[in-house]
C-alpha positions as CSV (number, residue, x, y, z in Angstrom):
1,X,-35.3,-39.9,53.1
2,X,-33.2,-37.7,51.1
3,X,-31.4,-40.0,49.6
4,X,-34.9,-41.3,48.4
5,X,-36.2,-37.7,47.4
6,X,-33.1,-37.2,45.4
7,X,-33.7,-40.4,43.6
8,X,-37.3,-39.3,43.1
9,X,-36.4,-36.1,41.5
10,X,-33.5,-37.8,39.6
11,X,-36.4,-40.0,37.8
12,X,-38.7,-37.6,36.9
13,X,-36.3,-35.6,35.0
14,X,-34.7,-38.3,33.0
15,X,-38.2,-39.3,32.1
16,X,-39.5,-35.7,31.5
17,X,-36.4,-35.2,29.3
18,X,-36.7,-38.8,27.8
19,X,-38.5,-38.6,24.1
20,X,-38.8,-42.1,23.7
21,X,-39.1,-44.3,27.1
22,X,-39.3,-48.2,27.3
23,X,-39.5,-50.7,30.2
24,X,-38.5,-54.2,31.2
25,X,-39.6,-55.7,34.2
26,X,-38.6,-59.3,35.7
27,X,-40.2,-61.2,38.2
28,X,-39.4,-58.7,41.0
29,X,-42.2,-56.5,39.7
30,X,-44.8,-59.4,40.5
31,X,-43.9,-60.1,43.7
32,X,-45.6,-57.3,45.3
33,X,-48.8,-58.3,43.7
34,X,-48.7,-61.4,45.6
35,X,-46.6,-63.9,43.2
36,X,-43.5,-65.3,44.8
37,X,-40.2,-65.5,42.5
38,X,-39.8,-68.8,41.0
39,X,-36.2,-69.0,42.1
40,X,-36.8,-67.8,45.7
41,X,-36.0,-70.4,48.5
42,X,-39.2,-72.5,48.8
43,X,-40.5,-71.5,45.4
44,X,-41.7,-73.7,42.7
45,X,-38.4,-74.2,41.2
46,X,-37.2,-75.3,44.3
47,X,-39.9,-78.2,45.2
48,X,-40.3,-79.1,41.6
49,X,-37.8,-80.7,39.1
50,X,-37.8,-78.8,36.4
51,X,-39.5,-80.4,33.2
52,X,-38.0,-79.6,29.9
53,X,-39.8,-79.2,26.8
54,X,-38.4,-82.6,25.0
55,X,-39.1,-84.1,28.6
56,X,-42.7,-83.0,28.4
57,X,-43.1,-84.1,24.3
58,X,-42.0,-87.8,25.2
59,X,-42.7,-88.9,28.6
60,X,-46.4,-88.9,30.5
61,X,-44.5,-89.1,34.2
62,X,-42.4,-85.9,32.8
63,X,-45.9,-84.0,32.1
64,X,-47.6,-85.1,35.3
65,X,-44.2,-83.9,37.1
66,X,-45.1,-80.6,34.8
67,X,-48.5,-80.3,35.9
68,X,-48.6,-80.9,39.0
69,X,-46.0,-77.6,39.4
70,X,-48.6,-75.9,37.5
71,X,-51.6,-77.1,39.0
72,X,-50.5,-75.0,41.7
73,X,-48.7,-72.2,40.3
74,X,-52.1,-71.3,37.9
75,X,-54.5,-69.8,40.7
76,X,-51.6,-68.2,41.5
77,X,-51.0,-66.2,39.3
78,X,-55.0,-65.8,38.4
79,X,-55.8,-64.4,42.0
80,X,-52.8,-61.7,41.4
81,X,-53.7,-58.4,40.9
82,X,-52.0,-55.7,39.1
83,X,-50.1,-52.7,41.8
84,X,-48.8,-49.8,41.8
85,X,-45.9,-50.1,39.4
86,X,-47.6,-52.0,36.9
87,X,-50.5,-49.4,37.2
88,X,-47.9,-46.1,36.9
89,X,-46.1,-47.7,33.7
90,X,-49.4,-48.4,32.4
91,X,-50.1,-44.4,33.0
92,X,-47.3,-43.5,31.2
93,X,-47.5,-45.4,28.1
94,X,-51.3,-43.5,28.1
95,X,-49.6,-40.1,28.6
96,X,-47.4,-41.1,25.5
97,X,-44.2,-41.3,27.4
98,X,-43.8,-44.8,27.7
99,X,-43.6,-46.8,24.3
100,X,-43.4,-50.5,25.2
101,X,-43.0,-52.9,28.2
102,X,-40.8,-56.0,27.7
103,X,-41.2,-58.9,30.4
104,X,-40.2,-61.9,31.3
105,X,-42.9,-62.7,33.2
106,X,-45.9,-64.6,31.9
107,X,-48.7,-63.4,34.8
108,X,-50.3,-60.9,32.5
109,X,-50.6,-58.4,35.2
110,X,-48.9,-55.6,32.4
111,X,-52.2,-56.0,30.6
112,X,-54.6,-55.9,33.5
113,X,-52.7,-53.0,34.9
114,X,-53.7,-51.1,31.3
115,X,-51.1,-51.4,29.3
116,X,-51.2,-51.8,25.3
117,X,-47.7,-52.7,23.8
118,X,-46.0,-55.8,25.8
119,X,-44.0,-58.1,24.7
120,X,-44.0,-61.6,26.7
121,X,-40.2,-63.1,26.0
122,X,-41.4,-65.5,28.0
123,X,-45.3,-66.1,26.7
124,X,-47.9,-65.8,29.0
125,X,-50.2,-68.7,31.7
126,X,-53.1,-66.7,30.6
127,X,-54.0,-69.2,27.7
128,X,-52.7,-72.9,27.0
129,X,-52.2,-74.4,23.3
130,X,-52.6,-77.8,21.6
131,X,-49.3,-78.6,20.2
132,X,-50.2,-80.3,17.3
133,X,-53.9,-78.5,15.9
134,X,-53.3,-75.3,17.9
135,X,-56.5,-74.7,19.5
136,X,-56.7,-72.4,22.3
137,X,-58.0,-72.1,25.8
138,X,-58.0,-69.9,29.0
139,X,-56.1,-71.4,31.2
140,X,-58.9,-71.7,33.5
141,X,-60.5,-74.5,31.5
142,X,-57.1,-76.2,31.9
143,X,-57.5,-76.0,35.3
144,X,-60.4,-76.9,35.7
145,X,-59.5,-80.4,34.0
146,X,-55.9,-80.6,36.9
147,X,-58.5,-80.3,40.0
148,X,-60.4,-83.4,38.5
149,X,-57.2,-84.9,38.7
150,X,-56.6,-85.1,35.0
151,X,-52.8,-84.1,35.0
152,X,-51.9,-85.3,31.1
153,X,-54.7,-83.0,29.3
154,X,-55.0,-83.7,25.7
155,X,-56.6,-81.7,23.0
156,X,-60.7,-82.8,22.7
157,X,-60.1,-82.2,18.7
158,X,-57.0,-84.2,18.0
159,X,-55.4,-85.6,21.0
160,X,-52.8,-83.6,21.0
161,X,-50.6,-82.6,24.0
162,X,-51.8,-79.1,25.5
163,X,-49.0,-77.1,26.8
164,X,-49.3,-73.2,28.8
165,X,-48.3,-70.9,25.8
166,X,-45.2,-69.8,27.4
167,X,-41.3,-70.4,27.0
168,X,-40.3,-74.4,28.5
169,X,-36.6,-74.9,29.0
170,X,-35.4,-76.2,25.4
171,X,-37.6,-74.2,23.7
172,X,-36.7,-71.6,21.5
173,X,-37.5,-67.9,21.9
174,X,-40.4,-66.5,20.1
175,X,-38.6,-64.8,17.2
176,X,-40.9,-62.3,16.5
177,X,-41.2,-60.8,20.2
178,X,-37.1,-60.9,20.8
179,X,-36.9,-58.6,17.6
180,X,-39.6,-56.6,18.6
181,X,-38.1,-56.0,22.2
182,X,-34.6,-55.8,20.9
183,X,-35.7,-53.2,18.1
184,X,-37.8,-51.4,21.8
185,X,-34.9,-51.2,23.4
186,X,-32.7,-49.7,20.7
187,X,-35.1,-47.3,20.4
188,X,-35.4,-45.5,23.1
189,X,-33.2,-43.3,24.8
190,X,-34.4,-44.0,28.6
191,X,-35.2,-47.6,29.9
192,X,-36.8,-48.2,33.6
193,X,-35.4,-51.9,34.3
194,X,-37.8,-53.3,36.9
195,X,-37.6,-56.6,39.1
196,X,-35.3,-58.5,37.4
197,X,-32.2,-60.6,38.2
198,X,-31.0,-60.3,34.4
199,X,-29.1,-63.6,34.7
200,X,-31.4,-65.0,31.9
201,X,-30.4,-65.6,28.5
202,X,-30.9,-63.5,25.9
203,X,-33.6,-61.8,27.5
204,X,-30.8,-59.9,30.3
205,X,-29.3,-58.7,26.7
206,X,-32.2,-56.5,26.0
207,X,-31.3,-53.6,29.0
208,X,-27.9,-54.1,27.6
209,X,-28.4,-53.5,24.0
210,X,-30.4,-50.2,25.3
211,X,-27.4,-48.9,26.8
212,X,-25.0,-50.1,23.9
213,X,-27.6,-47.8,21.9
214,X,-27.1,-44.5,24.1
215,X,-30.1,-45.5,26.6
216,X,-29.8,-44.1,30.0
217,X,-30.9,-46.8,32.5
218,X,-33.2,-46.8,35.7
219,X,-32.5,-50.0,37.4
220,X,-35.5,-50.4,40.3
221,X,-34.2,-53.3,42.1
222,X,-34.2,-55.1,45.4
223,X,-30.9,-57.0,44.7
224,X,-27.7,-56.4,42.7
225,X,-27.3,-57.2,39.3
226,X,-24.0,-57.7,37.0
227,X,-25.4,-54.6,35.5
228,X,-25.5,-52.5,37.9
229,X,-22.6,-50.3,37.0
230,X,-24.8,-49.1,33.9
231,X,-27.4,-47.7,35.4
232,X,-28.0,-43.8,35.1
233,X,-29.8,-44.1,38.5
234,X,-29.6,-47.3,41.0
235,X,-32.7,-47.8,43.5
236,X,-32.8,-50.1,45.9
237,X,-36.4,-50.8,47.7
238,X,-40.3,-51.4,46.6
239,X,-40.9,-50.5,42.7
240,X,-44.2,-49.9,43.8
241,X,-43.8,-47.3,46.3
242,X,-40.8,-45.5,44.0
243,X,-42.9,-45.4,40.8
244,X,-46.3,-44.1,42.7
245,X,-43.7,-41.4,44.1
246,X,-42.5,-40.5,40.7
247,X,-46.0,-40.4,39.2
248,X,-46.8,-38.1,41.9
249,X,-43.9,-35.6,40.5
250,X,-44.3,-36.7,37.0
């Protein structure tokens, strides 16, 4: 317990003494809201083949393969809730302390939790696209159309393929919000790193390029990372429980 309290008190001064804070979370942050990590033995990457985005453009059994992964992983992710950590970053951005959250998750728990400035690197399953006129829906309607059985939607406008606006593998990064978290992150002088493996490419870079910039680093993480050794301040053990403890201080 000391070794927690000191860690505790350790966080609330770099924040108190932080003028500009920022925060990037991973998949670890969600998981205590209820959504399991994709990569995680049993998890959807592990009983679904993974669908590329040229895959899913030119073949229908690639897309049903696709949808059938998200046919499950959709109420998910709709039935999560925001907790404690999502909630206490969203508290600080309102205080003024906090400036941004960069994620690679696309659960939009940031946003129900409160929070103004995110930045999806990975988009978000919150709202699905037709690729070809753009119109938009909540992903609900999508859903909807997968428990009917309809697992190759198509656009009632065009025809077009509807995709989940988020990130496939073979797609490209959404320019805009890489520079927008790579400008965060050079920013500010104190990033909380919550949740994530940072083995992904380029968005791992961004905690990096924080600390390249003279950023000291909270790393709140179950498991190691290569990054580790950066880190102002290593915890090991439930973000949600460390940042309602630090809030408490704060």
């Amino acid at each position: 317990m000391a070794v927690i309290r000191e860690q505790i008190d350790t966080a609330v001064k770099l924040i108190r003494s932080a003028e500009t804070c920022a925060a990037f979370s991973g998949a670890g942050i969600s998981t205590e809201s209820g959504l399991a990590d994709f990569r995680s033995p049993g998890g959807l990457w592990d009983r679904y083949r993974i669908v590329t985005h040229p895959e899913f453009l030119r073949s229908k059994e690639a897309r049903l393969e696709y949808w059938r992964m998200r046919r499950e992983l959709i109420p998910a992710i709709l039935n999560a809730r925001p907790n404690r950590a999502h909630e206490v970053l969203a508290e600080l951005e309102q205080s003024g302390k906090l400036h941004g959250v960069i994620t690679q998750n696309i659960d939009g728990l940031h946003q129900a939790a409160g929070s103004k400035n995110v930045m999806e690197l990975h988009g978000t399953n919150r709202t699905a696209s037709c690729l070809s006129c753009g119109k938009q829906w909540p992903i609900e309607d999508i859903q909807q159309l997968l428990e009917t059985g309809d697992l190759d939607p198509h656009c009632d406008l065009c025809d077009g393929l509807i995709n989940p606006d988020t990130v496939s593998f073979g797609q490209s990064m959404p320019e805009d919000v890489m520079n927008a978290a790579f400008q965060a992150a050079q920013n500010c002088d104190l990033l909380l790193m919550i949740g994530s493996s940072l083995e992904v490419q380029p968005a791992a870079s961004v905690p990096i390029a924080a600390y390249q910039n003279g950023a000291k680093l909270i790393f709140i993480n179950k498991t190691e990372t290569a990054s580790d050794d950066l880190a102002e301040l290593l915890v090991r053990g439930s973000a949600g429980d460390f940042m309602a403890a630090v809030m408490e201080e704060f």
